[in-house]
Every structure is written in structure tokens, then in C-alpha cells.
N, C-alpha and C positions, 0 to 999 in steps of 0.2 A: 773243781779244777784239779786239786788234787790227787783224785781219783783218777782223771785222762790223764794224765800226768805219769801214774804208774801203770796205768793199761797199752800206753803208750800211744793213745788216741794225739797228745799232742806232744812235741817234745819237750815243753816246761812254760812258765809264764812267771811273771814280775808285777808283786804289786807292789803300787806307788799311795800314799797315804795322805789325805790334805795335812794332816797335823807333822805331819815331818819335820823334825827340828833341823831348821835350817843350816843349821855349824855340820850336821852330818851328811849334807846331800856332797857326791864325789862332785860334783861341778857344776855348780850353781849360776845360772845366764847371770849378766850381772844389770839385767832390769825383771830379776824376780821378783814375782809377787810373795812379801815375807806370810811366814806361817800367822803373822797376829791378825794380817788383814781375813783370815779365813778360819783360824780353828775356834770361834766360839759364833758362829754364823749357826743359827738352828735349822732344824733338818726339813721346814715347811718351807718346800721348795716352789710352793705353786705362788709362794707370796715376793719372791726373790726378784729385788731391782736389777735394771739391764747391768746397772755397774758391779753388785754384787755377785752375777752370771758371770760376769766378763774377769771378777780376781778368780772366783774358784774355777774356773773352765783354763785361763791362763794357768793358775798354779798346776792344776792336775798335768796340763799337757809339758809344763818345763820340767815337773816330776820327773816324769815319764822319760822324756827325752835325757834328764842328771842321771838317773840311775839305768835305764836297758842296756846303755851299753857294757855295763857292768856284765853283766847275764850274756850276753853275745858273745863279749871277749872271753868266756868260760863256759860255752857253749863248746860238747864235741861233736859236731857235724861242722 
């Protein structure tokens, strides 16, 4: 990503991190799912309960949503 990035294939990207300490996210919903219910979850994802799918898929996408507009608002296009 970094590479299209400077070739200019894309104009930039943002990543979002499950272990994100929560005190740092710009604007956190306020029925986030916290960083504890997901960063010590192991990476044997085929073995993963609907409910443990359902914190780390909600966290990534509130991630996503606290931080891009960060990137946007400082985006020059």
C-alpha cells in the first residue's frame, strides 16, 4: 500500500488497529467495543465464536469510522 501510495496508483489509506488504546481514538461512539474485549483474542480465526466475530468486526469498523475522517479532513483533493 505504501508503494501505490507513492506511485500514485492510490491517493493514500488509513489503518486502524484492533489493539488501539482507546484514550487515543479522536472520537470514540460511545457503545464502543473496548480494546480489552479484543486485543488478547488469538489469531485462530476459524475457531472464533459468533459473539467474539461480532466485538472484533464492530471494533475494526468503529476504528475505522474514529479515525478516516482524520485523513479526509487532510486529504488535498
Amino acid at each position: 500500500m505504501h508503494e501505490w501510495a507513492a506511485s500514485g496508483c492510490i491517493d493514500g489509506f488509513a489503518l486502524a488497529y484492533l489493539g488501539m488504546k482507546d484514550h487515543r481514538l479522536p472520537a470514540p461512539p460511545a457503545d464502543s467495543v473496548p480494546r480489552s474485549a479484543v486485543a488478547t483474542y488469538p489469531t485462530n480465526f476459524a475457531a472464533m465464536t459468533r459473539t467474539h466475530f461480532g466485538a472484533i468486526t464492530t471494533r475494526g469498523e468503529q476504528l475505522m469510522r474514529s479515525v478516516l475522517p482524520m485523513y479526509l479532513r487532510s486529504s488535498p483533493h
